[in-house]
Structure formats: C-alpha cells, structure tokens
PASETOR-224058 format. One line per field, with one value per residue (C-alpha): residue in one letter; chain; x, y, z. Coordinates in Angstrom, 2 decimals, always signed. Example, Ala and Ser with C-alpha at 12.3 -4.5 7.8 and 13.67 -1.06 7.14 Angstrom:
nudo	A,S
bakol	A,A
east	+12.30,+13.67
north	-4.50,-1.06
up	+7.80,+7.14
END
This chain:
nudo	X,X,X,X,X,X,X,X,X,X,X,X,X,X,X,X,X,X,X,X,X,X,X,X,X,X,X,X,X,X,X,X,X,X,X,X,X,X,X,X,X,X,X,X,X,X,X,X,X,X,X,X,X,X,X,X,X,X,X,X,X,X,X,X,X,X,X,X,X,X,X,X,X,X,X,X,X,X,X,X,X,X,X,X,X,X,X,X,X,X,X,X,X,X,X,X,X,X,X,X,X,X,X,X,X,X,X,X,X,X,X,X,X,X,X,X,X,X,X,X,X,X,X,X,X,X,X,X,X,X,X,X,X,X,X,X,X,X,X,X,X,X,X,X,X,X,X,X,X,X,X,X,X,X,X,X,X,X,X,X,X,X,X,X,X,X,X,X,X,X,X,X,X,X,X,X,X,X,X,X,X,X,X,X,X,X,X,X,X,X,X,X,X
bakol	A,A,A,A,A,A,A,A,A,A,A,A,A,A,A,A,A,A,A,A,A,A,A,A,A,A,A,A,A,A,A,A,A,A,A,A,A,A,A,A,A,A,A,A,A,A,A,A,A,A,A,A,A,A,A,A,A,A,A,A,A,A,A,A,A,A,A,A,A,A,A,A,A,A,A,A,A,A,A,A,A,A,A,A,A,A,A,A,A,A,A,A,A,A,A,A,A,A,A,A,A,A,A,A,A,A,A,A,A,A,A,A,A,A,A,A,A,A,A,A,A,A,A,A,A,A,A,A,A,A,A,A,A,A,A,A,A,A,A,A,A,A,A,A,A,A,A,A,A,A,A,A,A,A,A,A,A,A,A,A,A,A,A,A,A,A,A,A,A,A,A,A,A,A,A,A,A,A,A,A,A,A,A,A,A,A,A,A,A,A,A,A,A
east	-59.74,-61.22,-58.80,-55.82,-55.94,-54.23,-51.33,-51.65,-51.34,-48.25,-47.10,-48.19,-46.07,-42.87,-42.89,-43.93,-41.03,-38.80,-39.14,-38.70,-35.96,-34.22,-35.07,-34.03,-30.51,-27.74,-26.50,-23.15,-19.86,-18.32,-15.14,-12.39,-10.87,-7.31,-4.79,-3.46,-1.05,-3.06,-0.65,+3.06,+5.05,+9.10,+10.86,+12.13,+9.24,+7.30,+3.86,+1.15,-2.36,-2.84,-0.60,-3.35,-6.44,-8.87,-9.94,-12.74,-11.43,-12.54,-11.13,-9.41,-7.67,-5.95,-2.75,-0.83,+0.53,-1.57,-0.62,-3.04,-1.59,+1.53,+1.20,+4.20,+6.68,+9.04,+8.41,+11.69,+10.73,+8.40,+4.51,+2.48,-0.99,-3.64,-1.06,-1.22,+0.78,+2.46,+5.24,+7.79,+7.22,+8.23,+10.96,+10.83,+11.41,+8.85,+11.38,+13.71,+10.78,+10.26,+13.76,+14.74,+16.41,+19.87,+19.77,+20.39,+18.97,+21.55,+21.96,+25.59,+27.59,+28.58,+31.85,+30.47,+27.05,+26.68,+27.07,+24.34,+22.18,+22.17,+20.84,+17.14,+15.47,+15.41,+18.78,+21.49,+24.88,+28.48,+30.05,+33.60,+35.81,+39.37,+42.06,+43.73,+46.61,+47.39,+46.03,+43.76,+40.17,+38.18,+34.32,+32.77,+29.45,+28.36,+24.33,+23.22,+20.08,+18.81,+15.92,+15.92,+17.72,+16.44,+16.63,+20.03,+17.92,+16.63,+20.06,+22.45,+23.40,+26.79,+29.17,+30.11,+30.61,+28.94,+25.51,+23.14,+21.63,+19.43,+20.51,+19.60,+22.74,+23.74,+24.18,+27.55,+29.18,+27.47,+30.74,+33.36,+30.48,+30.42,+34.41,+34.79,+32.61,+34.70,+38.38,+37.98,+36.26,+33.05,+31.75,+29.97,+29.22,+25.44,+23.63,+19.97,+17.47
north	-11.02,-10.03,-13.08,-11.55,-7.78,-8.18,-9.67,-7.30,-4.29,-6.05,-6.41,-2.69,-0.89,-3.20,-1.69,+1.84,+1.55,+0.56,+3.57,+5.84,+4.26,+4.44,+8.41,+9.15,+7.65,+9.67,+9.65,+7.60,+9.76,+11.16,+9.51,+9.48,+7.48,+6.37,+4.47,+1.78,-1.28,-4.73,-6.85,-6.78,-4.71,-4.77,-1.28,-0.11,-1.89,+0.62,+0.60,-1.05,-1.19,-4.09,-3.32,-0.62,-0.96,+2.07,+1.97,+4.43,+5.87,+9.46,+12.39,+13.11,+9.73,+10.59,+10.70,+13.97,+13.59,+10.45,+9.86,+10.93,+8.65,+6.34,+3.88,+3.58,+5.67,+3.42,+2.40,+3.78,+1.32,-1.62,-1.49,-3.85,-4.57,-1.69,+0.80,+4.45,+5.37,+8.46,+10.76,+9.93,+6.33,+6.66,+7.80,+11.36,+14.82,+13.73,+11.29,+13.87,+15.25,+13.78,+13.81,+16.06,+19.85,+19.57,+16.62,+16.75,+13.68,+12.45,+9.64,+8.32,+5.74,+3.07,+1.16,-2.43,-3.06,-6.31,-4.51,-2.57,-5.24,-6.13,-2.32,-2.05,+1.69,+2.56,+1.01,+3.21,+3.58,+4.96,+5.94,+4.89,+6.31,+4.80,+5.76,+3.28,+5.24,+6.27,+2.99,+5.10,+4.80,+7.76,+8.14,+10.63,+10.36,+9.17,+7.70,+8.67,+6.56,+4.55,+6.12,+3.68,+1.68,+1.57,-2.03,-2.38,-2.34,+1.39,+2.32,+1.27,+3.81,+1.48,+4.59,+3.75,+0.71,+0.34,+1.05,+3.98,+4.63,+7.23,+8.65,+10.98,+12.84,+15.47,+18.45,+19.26,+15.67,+16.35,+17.81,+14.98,+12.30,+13.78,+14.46,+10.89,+9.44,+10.44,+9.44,+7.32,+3.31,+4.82,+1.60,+1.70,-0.13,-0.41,-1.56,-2.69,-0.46
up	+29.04,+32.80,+34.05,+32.69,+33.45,+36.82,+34.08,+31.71,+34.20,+36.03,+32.45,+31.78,+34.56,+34.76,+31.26,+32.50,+35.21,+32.19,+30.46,+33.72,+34.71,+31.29,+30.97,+34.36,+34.10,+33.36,+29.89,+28.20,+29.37,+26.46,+25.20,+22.64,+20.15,+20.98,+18.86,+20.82,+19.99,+18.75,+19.90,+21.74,+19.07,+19.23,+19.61,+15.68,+13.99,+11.28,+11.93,+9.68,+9.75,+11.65,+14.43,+16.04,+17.08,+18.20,+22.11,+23.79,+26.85,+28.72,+27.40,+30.13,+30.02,+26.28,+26.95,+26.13,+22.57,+21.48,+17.73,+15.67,+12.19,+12.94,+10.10,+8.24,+11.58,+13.36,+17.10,+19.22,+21.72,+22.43,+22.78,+24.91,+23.73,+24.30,+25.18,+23.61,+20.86,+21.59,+19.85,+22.20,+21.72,+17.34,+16.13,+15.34,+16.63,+19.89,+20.91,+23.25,+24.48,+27.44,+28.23,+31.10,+30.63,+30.20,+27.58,+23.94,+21.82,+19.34,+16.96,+17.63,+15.39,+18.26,+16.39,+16.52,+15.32,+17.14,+20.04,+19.24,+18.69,+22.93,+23.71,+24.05,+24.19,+28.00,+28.85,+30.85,+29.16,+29.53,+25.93,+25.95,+23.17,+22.47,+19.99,+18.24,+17.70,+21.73,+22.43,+25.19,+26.07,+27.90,+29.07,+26.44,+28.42,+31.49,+32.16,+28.78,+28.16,+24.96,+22.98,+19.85,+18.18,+14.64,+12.94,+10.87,+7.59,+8.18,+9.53,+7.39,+4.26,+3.41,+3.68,+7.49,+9.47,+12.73,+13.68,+14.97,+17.62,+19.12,+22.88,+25.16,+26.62,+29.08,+26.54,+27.75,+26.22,+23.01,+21.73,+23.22,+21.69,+18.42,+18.10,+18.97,+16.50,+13.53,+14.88,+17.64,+18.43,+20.42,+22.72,+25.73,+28.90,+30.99,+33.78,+32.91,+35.83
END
C-alpha cells in the first residue's frame, strides 16, 4: 500500500481536477427542435412521416415560420436534406407571404398541361393569352414567378382541361390573368435565373 500512494494520489486529483473542471464549465446552450427534410424531397410531394427528421439548432437559428406539423401538406417547392420546413415552402395560405407588396398569389389554369409539367416553383414567367377567334395573342403578365405547381393528381377535378398552377403576380394583371383564363389559350414564356 505505502508503494502505491504516490499512484493513488496522482490517481486521486486527476480525478479531483475532473470534477472541477466539469463544474466550472459553462452549461449546454439551449436549443430547439426543428423539422427539417430527411432526404431531397421534389416540390408538390405531400409530406409523410418519413420525409422529416427533427434537428437541434439555437433558438435563435429557428427560422421564422418553421412548421410546426406538415405531414400530410404538399411541398410548393423542393427540399434539400436538413433544410427547415417552413409555411412558405407548402402549399397553403404562407405561400404569398414572402412575396413582395404589390403581388397577388393566384392559382391560374395555363391551357396545356404538358406545358406545365417543364415549370419548376421559382421559375420567371410571361403569361401570354391568345384568342382563337381574333387569332391574337397579348402579355396578360409580365415576370410573374412560379410558387407551385401541384402534381396533376391533386390538381385535376375533370371539369377543365389544362393544368394549375400557383403564381405570384403584380396585383394590377390579376384582372387581365383571370379574364383570360375563361375565354382565351393562357401560355407563357420564361427564362430560368
């Protein structure tokens, strides 16, 4: 025992130093719990289970508007793995909100739903509306831009042909956009940014 004090009191204060380290250091930040994406997730994809996963980040870092229960709402654009779910990423009345003053968000019929099928949410259009009867085609809206574009099984009721989509539009074209929609072949044109 006499040979092995100078051990046992080198043992004895590393584990004394232990202790006063560890109740002198400052203790865990706080965090939250934030709903991110689990994996890459397409833009007008309903949310399961599975597609979120729950991330601890500082409260300060939650972004403004973090989804508190998206299972089973639709994505109005794609999610890359660990980002945020927020409102203005579903579909829903969150969508426009990050839009800037002056814009109106409005689901618009576009004529030809394959057409639809090349527009992702964040794309730049022009709406184009021509009447088949004049045989003349006129810009309804200029630099509108793409919030969703549902899949073609949430968006089709049958009654119309075509295909919706969700844009966000200087307010003063919401009335040539709508008028258009019910007696003219509404197109578009864009430029990817």
């Amino acid at each position: 025992m006499l040979r092995r004090r100078r051990l046992i009191a080198a043992l004895l204060l590393g584990a004394a130093a232990a202790v006063a380290v560890r109740s002198l250091a400052p203790p865990e930040p706080p965090t939250a719990a934030v709903l991110v994406a689990a994996r890459d997730l397409p833009a007008g994809q309903a949310l399961r289970p599975g597609d979120l996963s729950t991330a601890r980040v500082p409260p300060a870092a939650v972004p403004h508007g973090a989804a508190a229960d998206p299972v089973g709402r639709r994505l109005a654009a794609p999610l890359r793995a660990g980002e945020p779910v927020t409102d203005v990423r579903l579909v829903g009345p969150g969508l426009g909100a990050a839009q800037s003053p002056g814009t109106t968000t409005l689901p618009v019929r576009l004529s030809d739903a394959g057409q639809v099928a090349l527009l992702t949410a964040g794309d730049r259009i022009s709406l184009l509306g021509t009447d088949p009867q004049a045989g003349s085609t006129r810009v309804l809206a200029r630099d509108a831009t793409v919030l969703a574009v549902p899949d073609p099984a949430s968006a089709t009721d049958g009654a119309l042909p075509g295909r919706l989509v969700v844009l966000a539009l200087d307010s003063d074209a919401i009335y040539h956009v709508t008028a258009a929609s019910a007696a003219e072949y509404v197109t578009y044109t864009w430029s990817r940014s």
